[in-house]
LOGU-290047 format. One line per 3 residues: number of its first residue (from 0); their letters; for each residue x, y, z of N, C-alpha, C. Coordinates in steps of 0.001 Angstrom, whole numbers, plus 500000, padded with zeros to 6 digits. Example, Ala and Ser with C-alpha at 12.3 -4.5 7.8 and 13.67 -1.06 7.14 Angstrom:
% LOGU-290047
0) as) 513190,494310,507800,512300,495500,507800,513200,496700,507800; 512850,497750,507080,513670,498940,507140,512900,500030,507870 $
END
This chain:
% LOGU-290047
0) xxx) 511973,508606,509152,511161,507462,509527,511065,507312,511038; 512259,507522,511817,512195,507294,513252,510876,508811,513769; 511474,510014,513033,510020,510856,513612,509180,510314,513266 $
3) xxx) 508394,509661,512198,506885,508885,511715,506377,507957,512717; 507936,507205,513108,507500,505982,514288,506985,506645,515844; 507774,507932,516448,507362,508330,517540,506449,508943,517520 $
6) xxx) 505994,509637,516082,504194,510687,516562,503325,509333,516267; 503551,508439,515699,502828,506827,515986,502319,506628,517385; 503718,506775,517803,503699,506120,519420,503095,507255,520157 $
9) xxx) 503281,508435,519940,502344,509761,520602,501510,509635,520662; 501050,509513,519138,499725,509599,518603,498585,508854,519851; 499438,507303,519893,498493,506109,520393,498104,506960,521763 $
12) xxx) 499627,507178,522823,499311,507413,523970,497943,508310,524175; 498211,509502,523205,496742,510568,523331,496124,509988,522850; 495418,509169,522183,494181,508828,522130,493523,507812,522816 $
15) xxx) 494443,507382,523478,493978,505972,524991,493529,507455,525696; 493315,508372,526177,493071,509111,526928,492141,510201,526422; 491641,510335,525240,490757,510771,524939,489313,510324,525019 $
18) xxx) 488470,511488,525693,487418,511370,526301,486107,511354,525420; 486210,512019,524365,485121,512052,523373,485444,510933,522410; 484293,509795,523166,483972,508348,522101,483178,508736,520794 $
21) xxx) 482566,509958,520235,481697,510079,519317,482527,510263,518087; 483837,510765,517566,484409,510840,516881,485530,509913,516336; 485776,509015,517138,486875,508331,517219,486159,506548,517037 $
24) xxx) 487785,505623,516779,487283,504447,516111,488138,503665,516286; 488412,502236,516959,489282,501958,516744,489041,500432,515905; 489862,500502,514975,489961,499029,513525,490612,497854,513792 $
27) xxx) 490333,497009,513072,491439,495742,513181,490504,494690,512369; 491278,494061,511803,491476,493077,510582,492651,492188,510022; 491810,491686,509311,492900,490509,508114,492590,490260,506943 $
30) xxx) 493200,490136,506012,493385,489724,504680,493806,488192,504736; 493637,487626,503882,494436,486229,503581,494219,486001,502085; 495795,486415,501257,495354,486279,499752,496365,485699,499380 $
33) xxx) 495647,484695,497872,496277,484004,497436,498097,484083,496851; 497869,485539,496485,499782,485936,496082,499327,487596,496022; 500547,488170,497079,501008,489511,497497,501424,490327,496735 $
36) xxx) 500482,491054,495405,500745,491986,494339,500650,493463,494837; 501729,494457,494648,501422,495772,495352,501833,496323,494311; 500855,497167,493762,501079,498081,492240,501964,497556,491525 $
39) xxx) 501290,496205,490876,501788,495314,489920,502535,494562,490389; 503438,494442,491103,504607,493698,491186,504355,492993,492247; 504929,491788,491544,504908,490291,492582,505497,490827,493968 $
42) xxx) 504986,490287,494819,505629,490581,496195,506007,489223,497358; 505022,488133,497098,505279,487521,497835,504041,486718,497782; 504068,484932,497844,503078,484235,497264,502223,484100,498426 $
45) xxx) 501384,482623,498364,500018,482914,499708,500455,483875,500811; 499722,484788,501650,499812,485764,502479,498847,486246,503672; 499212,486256,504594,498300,486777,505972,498589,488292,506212 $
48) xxx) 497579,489021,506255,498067,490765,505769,496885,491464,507204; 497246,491474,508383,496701,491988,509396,496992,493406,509514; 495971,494125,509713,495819,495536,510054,494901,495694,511189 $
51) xxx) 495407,497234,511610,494873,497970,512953,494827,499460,512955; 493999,500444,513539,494259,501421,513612,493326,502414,513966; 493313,503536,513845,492372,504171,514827,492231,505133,514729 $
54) xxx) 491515,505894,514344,490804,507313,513965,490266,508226,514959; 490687,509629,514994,489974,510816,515696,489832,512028,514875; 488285,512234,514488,488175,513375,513712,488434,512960,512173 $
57) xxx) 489074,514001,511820,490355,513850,510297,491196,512990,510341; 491709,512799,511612,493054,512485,511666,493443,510265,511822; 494736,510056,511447,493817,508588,511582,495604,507790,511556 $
60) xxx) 495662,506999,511927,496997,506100,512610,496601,504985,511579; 497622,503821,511543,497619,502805,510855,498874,501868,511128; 498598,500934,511151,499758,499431,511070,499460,498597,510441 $
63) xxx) 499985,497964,509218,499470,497138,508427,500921,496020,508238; 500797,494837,507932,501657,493822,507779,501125,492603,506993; 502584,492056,506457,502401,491024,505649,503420,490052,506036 $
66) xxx) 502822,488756,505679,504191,487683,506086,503510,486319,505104; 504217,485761,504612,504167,484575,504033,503818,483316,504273; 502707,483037,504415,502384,481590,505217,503167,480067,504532 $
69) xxx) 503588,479927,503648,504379,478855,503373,506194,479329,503650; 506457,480412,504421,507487,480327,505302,508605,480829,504892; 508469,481238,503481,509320,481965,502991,510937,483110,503440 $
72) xxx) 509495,483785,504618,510515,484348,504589,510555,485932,505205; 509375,485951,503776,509187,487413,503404,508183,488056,504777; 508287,489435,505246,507612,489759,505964,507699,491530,505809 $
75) xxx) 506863,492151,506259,506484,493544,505976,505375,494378,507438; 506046,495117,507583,504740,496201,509008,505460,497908,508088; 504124,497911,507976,503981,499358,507595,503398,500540,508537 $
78) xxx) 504119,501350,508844,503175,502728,509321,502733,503618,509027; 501357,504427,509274,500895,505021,508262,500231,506292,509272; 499834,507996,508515,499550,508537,509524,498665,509555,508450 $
81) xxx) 497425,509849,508418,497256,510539,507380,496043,511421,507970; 495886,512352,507083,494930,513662,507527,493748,513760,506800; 492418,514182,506962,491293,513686,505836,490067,514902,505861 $
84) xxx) 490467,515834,504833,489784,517113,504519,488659,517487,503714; 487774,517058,504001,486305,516778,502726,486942,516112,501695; 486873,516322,500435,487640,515221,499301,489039,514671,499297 $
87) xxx) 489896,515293,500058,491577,515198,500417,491503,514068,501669; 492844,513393,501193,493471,513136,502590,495042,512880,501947; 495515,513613,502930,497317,513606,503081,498225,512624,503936 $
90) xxx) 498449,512493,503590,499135,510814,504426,500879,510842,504033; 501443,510176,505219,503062,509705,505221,503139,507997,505643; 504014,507455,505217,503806,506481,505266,505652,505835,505258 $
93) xxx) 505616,504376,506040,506785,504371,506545,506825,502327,506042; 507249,502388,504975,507258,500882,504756,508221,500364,504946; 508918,499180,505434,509477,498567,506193,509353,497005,505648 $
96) xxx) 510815,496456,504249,510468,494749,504250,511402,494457,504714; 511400,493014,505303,512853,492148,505587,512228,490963,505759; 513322,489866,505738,512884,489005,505828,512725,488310,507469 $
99) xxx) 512292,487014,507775,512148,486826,509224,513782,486759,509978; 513611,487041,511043,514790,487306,511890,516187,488427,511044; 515428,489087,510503,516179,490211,509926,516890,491067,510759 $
102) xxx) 516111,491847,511601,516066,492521,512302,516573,494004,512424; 517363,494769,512870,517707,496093,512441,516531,496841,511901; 515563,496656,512393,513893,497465,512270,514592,499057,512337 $
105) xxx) 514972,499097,513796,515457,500812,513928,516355,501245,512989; 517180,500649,512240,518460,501127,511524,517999,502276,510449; 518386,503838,510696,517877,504585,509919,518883,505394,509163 $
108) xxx) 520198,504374,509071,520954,504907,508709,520919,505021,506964; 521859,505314,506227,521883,505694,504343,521640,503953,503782; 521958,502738,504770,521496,501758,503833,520833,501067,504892 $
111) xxx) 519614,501871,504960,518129,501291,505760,517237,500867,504851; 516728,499626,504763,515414,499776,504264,514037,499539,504265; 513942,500836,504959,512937,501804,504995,512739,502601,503809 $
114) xxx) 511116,502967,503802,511174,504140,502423,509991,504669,503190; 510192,505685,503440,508998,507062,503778,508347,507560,502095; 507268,507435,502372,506119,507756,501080,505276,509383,501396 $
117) xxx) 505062,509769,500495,504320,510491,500923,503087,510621,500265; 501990,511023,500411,500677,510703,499046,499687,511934,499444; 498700,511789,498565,497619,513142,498225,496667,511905,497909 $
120) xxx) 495044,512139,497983,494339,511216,497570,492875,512192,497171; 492152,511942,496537,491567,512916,495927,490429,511897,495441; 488842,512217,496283,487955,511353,496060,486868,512257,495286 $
123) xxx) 486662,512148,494361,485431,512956,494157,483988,512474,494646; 482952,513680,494766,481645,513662,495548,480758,513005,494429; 480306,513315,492951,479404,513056,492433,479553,511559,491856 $
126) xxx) 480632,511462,491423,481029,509719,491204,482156,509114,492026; 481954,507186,491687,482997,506842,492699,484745,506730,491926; 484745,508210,491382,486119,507741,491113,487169,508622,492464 $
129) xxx) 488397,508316,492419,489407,508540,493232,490896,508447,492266; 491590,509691,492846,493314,509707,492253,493919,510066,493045; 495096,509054,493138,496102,509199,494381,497337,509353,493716 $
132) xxx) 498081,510325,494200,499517,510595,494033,500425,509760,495009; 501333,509121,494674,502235,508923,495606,503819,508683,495272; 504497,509413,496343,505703,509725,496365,506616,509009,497206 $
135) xxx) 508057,508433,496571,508884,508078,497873,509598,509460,498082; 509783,509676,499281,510792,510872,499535,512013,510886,500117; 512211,509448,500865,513564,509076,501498,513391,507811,501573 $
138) xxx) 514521,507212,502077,514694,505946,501957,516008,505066,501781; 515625,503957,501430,516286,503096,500976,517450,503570,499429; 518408,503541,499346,519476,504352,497753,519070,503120,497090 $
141) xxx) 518977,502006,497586,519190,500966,496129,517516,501424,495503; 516583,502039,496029,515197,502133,495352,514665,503669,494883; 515560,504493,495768,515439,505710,495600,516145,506317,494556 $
144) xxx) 517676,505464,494098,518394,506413,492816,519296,505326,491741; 519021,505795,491308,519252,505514,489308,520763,505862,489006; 521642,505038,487995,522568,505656,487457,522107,506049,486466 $
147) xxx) 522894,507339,485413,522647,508065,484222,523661,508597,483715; 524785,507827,482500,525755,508728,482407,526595,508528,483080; 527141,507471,484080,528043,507273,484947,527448,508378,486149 $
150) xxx) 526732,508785,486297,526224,509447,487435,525089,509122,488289; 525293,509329,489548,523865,508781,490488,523120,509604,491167; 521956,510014,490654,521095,511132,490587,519552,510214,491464 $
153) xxx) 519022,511067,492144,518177,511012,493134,516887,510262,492452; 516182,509609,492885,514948,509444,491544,513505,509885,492005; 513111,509591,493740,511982,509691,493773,511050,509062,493075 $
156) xxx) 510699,507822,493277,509982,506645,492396,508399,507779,492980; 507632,507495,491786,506602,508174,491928,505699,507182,490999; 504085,507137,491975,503093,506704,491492,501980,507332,491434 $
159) xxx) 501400,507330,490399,499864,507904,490266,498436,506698,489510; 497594,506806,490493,496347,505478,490289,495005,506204,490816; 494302,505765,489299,492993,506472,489180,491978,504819,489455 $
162) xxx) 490847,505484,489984,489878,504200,490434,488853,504592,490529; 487740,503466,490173,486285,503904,489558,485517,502881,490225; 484830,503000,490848,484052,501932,491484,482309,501704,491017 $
165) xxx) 482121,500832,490409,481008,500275,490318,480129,498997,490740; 478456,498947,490809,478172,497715,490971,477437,497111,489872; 477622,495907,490236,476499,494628,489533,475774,493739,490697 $
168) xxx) 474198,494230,490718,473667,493732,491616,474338,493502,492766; 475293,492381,493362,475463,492036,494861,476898,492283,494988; 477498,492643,493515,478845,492826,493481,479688,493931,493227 $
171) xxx) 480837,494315,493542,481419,495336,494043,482638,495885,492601; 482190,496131,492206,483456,496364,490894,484710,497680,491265; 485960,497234,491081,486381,498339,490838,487835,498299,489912 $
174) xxx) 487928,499093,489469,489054,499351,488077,490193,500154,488509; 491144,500142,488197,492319,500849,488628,493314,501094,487567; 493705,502232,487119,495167,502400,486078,495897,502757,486993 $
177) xxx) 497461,502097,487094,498654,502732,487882,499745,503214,486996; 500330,504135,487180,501554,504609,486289,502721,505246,487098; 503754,504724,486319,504935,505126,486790,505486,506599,486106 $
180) xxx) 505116,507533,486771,505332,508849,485498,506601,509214,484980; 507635,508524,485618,509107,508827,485159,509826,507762,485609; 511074,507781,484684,512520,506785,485300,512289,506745,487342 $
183) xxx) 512254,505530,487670,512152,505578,488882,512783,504231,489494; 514220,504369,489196,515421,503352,489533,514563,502057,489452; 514606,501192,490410,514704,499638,490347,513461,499648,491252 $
186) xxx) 512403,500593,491744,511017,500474,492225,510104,500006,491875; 509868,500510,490260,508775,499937,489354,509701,499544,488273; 510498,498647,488348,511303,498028,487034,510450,497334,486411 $
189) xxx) 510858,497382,484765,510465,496504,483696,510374,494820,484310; 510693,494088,483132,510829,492550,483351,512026,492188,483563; 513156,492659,483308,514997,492753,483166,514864,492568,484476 $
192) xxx) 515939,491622,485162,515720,491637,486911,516928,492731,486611; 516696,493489,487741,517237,495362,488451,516699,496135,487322; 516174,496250,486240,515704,496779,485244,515077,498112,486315 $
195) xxx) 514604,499106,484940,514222,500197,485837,513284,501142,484394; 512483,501828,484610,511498,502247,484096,512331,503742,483489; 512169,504053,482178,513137,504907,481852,512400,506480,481578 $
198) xxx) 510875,506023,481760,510174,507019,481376,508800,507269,481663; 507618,507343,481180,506706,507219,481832,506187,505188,481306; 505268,504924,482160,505177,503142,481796,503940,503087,482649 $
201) xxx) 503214,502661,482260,501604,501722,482864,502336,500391,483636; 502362,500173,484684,502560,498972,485467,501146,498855,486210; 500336,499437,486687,499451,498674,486930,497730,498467,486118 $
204) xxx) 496818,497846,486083,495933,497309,485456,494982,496290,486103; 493722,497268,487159,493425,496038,487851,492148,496124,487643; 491291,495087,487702,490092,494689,487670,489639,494005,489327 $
207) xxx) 488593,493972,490120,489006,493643,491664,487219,493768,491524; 487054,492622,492168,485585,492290,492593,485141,491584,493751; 484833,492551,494460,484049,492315,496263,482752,491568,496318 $
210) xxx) 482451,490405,496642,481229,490216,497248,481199,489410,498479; 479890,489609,499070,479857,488740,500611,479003,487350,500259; 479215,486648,501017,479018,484986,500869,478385,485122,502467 $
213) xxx) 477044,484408,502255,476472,484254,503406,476405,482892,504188; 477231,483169,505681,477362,481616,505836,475873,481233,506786; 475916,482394,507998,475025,482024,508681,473779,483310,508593 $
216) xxx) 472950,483615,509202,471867,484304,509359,472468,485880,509774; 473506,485827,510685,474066,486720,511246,475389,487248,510286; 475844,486049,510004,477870,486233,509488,477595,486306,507666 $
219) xxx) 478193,487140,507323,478644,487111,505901,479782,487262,505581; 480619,486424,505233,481920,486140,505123,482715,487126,503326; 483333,488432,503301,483988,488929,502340,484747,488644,501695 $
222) xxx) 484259,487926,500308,485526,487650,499522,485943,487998,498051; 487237,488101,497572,486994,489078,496412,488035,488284,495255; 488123,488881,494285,488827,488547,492922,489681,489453,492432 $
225) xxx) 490852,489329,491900,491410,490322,491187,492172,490185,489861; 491697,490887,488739,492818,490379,487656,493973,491830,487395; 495082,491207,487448,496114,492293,487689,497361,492366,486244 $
228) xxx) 497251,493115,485393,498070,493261,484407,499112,494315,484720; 500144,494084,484224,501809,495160,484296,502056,494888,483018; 501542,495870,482195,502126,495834,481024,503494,496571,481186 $
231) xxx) 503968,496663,482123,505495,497632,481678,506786,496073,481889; 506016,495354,482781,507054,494016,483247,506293,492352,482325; 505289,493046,481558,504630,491896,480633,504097,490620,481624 $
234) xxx) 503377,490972,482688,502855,490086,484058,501485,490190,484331; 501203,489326,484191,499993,489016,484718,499142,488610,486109; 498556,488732,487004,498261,487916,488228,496714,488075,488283 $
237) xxx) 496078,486717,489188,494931,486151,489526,494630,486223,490549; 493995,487143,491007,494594,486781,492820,493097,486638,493566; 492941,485541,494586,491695,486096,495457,492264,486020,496689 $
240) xxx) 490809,486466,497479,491250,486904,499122,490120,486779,499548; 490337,486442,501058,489119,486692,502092,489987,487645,502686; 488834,488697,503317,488747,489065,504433,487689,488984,505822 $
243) x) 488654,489452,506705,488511,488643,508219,488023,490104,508997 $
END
């Protein structure tokens, strides 16, 4: 994770100094949604979710964060660094929760938590579907490994989510199956609190609908819907959002 954080910080320096504006981009935004669901699972209720980041070519940087506006507590900055090859893009990714005044951000020691991801994403050309693999590969032990047998064996929580995007007239549809393809310790647990997925299990189930709301002549303000089922934790969520 500490190498992910410094080709971050590389990354930025070379591209403040890159001379060709025709390829390159730089992002920034906000979310503000009603409750913080990330492949099924509750995360954290109303939420301010600001992102930034910046593209050259293929290649593309990211910072994304979450924090709890009724004060909770909860807070999250993610880093992200990924590569983008006609239908592919390969990405690492460096998630990071604690709560406020936590601190020990750098701590990369065996009980850090941090979890480095790794993913594959796979868009096809003729329709709008998309399948993403994703992998933890290090990390955090309480999320990364499982007992079995009186033994504590590695788990690699692994996700895979297929998505289909359609419209209705002004509106933006899109569908999502998530699955947990194997036992993957206390990452994608059942409903049992520390519970843990023993095999393959459907946790996610989303339905998500984009449209713009026109305020003025110029501004159209983005806002969306989501209905979110986990049949593996028997949960349901409602969620909407603007974005900024």
């Amino acid at each position: 994770m500490r190498l992910l954080l410094s080709a971050f910080l590389i990354f930025l320096t070379w591209i403040a100094r890159a001379e060709d504006e025709a390829n390159n981009a730089f992002s920034i935004g906000a979310d503000l949604v009603s409750t913080y669901v990330w492949r099924g699972s509750y995360q954290a209720g109303t939420s301010f979710q600001p992102t930034m980041g910046y593209s050259l070519g293929g290649f593309s940087v990211d910072v994304w964060g979450s924090v709890d506006i009724a004060g909770f507590g909860y807070k999250e900055v993610d880093f992200s660094a990924s590569y983008t090859h006609k239908n592919f893009t390969a990405g690492l990714s460096d998630y990071w929760v604690g709560g406020e005044m936590s601190y020990h951000y750098f701590d990369y020691s065996k009980t850090t938590i941090h979890l480095l991801e790794a993913s594959l994403l796979y868009r096809c050309e003729r329709i709008p579907l998309s399948v993403g693999w994703y992998a933890i590969v290090a990390g955090d032990e309480w999320y990364t490994k499982y007992e079995k047998k009186g033994k504590t064996k590695k788990a690699f929580p692994a996700y895979l989510e297929t998505s289909y995007t359609f419209y209705l007239k002004d509106v933006s549809l899109e569908t999502s199956v998530g699955v947990s393809p194997w036992q993957s310790s206390r990452f994608y647990n059942r409903y049992e609190e520390g519970g843990q997925t023993d095999g393959f299990a459907v946790i996610n189930l989303s339905l998500k609908a984009c449209k713009e709301i026109r305020i003025t002549d110029r501004y159209c303000l983005p806002v969306f819907g989501q209905l979110i089922l986990n049949p593996a934790k028997e949960d349901v969520f409602l969620v909407f959002g603007i974005k900024f």
